[in-house]
C-alpha positions in Angstrom: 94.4 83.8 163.5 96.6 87.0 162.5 99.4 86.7 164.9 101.2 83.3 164.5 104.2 84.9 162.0 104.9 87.8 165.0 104.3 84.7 167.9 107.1 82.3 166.2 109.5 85.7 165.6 109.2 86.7 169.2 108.4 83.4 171.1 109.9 80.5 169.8 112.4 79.2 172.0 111.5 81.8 174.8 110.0 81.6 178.6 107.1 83.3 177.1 105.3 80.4 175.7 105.2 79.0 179.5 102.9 81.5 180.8 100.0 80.0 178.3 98.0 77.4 180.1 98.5 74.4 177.4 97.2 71.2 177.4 99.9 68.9 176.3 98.9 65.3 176.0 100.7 62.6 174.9 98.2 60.4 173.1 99.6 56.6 172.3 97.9 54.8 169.3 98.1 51.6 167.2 98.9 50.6 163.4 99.2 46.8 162.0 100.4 45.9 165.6 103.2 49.0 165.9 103.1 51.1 168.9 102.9 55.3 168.3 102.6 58.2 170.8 101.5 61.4 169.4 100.9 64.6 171.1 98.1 67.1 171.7 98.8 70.4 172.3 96.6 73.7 172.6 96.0 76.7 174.5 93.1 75.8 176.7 92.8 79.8 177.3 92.1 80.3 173.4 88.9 78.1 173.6 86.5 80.4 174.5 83.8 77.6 174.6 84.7 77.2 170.7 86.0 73.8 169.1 89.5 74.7 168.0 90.2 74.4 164.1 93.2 71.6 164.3 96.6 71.2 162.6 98.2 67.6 162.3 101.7 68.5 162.1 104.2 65.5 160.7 107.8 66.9 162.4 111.1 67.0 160.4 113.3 63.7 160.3 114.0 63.8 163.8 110.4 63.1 164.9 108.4 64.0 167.7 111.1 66.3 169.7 111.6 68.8 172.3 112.2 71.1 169.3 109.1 70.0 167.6 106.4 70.5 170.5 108.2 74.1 171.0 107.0 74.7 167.2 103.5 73.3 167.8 103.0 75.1 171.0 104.0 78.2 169.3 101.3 77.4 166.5 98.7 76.5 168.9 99.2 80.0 170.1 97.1 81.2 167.4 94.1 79.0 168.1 94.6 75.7 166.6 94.7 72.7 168.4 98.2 70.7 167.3 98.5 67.0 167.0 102.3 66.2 166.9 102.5 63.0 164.5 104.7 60.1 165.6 105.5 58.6 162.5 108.2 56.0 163.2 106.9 54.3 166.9 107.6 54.3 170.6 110.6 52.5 169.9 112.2 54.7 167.0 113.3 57.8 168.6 116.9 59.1 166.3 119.5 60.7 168.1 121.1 62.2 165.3 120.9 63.0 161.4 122.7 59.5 160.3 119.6 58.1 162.5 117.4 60.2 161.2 118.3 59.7 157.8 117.8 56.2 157.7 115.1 56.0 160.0 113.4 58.2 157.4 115.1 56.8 154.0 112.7 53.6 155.2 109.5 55.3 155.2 110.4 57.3 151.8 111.2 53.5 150.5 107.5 52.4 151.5 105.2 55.4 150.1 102.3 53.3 151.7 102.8 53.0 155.0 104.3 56.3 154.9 100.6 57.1 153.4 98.9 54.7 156.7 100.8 56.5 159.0 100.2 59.6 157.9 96.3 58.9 157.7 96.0 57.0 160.8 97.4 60.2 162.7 94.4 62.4 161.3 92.1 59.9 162.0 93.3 59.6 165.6 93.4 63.8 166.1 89.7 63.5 165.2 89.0 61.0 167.6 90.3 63.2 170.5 87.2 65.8 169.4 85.1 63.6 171.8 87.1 64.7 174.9 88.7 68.4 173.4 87.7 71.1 172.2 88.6 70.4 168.7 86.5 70.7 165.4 87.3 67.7 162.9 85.5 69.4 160.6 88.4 72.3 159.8 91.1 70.4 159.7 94.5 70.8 158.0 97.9 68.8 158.0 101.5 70.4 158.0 104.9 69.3 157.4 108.3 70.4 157.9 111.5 69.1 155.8 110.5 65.3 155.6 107.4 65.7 157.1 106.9 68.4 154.4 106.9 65.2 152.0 105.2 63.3 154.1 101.9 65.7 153.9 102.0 65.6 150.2 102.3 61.9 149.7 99.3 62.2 152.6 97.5 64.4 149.5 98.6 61.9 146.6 96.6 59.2 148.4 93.3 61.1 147.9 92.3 61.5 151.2 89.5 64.2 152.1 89.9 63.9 155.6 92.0 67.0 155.9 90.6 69.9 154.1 94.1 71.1 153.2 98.0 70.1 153.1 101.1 72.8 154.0 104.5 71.6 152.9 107.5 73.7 154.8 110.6 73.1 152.9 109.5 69.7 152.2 110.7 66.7 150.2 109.2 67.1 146.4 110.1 63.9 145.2 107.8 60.7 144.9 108.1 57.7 142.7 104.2 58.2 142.2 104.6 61.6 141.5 103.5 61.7 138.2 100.8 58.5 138.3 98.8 60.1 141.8 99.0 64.1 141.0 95.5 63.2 139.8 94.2 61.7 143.2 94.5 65.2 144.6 91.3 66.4 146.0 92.7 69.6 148.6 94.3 72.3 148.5 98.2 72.2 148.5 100.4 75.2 149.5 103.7 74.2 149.3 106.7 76.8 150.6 110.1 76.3 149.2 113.8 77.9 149.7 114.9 78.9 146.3 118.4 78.0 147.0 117.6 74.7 148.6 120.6 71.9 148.0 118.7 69.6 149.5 115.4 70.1 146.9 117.2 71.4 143.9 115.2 73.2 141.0 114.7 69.9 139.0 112.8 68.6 141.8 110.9 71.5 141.7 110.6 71.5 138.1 109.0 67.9 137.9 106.8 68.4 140.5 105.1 71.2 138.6 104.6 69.1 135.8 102.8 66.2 138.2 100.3 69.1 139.0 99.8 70.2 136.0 99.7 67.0 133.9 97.0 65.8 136.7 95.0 69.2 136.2 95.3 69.3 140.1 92.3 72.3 140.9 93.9 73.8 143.8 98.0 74.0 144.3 100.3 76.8 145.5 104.2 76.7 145.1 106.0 79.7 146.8 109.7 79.5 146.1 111.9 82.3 148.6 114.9 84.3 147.7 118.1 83.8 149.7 116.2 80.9 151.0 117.5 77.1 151.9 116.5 74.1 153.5 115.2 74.4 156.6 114.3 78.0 157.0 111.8 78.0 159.4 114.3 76.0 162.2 115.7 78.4 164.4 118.7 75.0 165.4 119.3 74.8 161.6 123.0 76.6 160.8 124.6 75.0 157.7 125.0 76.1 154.1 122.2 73.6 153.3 120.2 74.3 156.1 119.7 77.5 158.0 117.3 79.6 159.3 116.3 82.4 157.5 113.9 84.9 159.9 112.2 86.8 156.7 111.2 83.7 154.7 110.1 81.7 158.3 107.4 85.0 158.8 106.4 85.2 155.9 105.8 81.3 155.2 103.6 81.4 158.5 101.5 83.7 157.1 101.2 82.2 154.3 99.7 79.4 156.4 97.5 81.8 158.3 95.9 83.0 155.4 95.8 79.3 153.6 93.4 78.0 156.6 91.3 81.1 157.3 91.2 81.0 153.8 89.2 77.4 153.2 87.1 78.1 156.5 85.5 81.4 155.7 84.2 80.1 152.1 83.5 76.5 153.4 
């Protein structure tokens, strides 16, 4: 798994990725009577008779999009198997960021079903080892903007049933922030634009403190240069939002080496 940074510089958002022969399910599921579809995605060429170590990726505020599955296909690309999160229903699908941003603000407002959701879509991607080539056993969950926040609250609620959380540009904020830094039992790696608007220093700032004050054993913070929010999103071109090509390569990497990392010493 050496390749992904080069894959997502080159491929993403190209005709390349078509000539892989994925597997892209859409997979429907239930919570407290609400109706979800998540999506599985892998490269059924990268199997090679091996389980595939799996990612469950919670998307940006815009959910499970066109946009997204491009991003998860490019990760799957360096054999993981993907699980695209659907974290607001069938019937929630925003059109825009005043959509999103509400559609999300409701979630942020309820940190435990933010937490159920976010724990019913690892328990689902496990499920799906019985009929894929998928190992539950190395397992990891990522997050990009919201869903960036949404992987750390998934941490804060002590779950063990990912053996490792990956925040891209992600929200740092929580009001159990201080009180649940010591229900952290993984590994966090948590990638940040230094010159993020949207995640200011002080955000940054207190949420060193949570993970120091609750003697968390195992947490990363990488802040980048020249860096804002949304710098691995090649559709993101505002001040307070842009792409920025070094940071995205280098923050995939850093996620290469983060899972590699807890499955060679496991």
């Amino acid at each position: 798994m050496k390749q992904l940074a080069l894959l997502f510089l080159s491929v993403l958002g190209s005709a390349s990725l078509a000539s892989a022969d994925f597997i892209q399910k859409t997979i429907p599921y239930e919570l407290e009577g609400v109706h979800f579809e998540g999506t599985l995605i892998y490269d059924q060429a990268a199997t090679n008779s091996q389980p595939l170590p799996g990612i469950v990726m919670i998307p940006n505020w815009m959910g499970p999009t066109e946009n997204a599955f491009e991003k998860a296909r490019m990760v799957a690309r360096d054999n993981f198997a993907v699980f695209v999160a659907d974290m607001y229903s069938v019937n929630v699908r925003p059109s825009n960021s005043s959509e999103a941003g509400k559609t999300a603000g409701t979630l942020r407002s309820d940190r435990s079903m933010m937490r159920a959701r976010a724990q019913k879509a690892v328990d689902v991607f496990h499920a799906l080892a019985q009929e894929h080539p998928i190992n539950p056993d190395n397992t990891i969950a990522i997050g990009f903007c919201f869903g960036g926040g949404t992987v750390l609250e998934l941490a804060r609620s002590g779950t063990e049933s990912v053996q490792g959380v990956v925040s891209f540009h992600g929200d740092l904020k929580s009001p159990t922030l201080e009180s649940d830094a010591d229900q952290i039992k993984i590994p966090l790696l948590v990638l940040h634009g230094a010159d993020d608007p949207y995640v200011p220093q002080a955000d940054v700032a207190a949420f060193t403190a949570a993970m120091q004050a609750g003697e968390v054993d195992d947490w990363t913070l990488v802040q980048f240069s020249g860096a804002v929010h949304s710098f691995t999103n090649p559709d993101a071109n505002s001040d307070g939002s842009r792409y920025h090509p070094r940071t995205s390569q280098r923050a995939f990497e850093m996620l290469d080496h983060f899972a590699d990392a807890l499955w060679t010493t496991k």
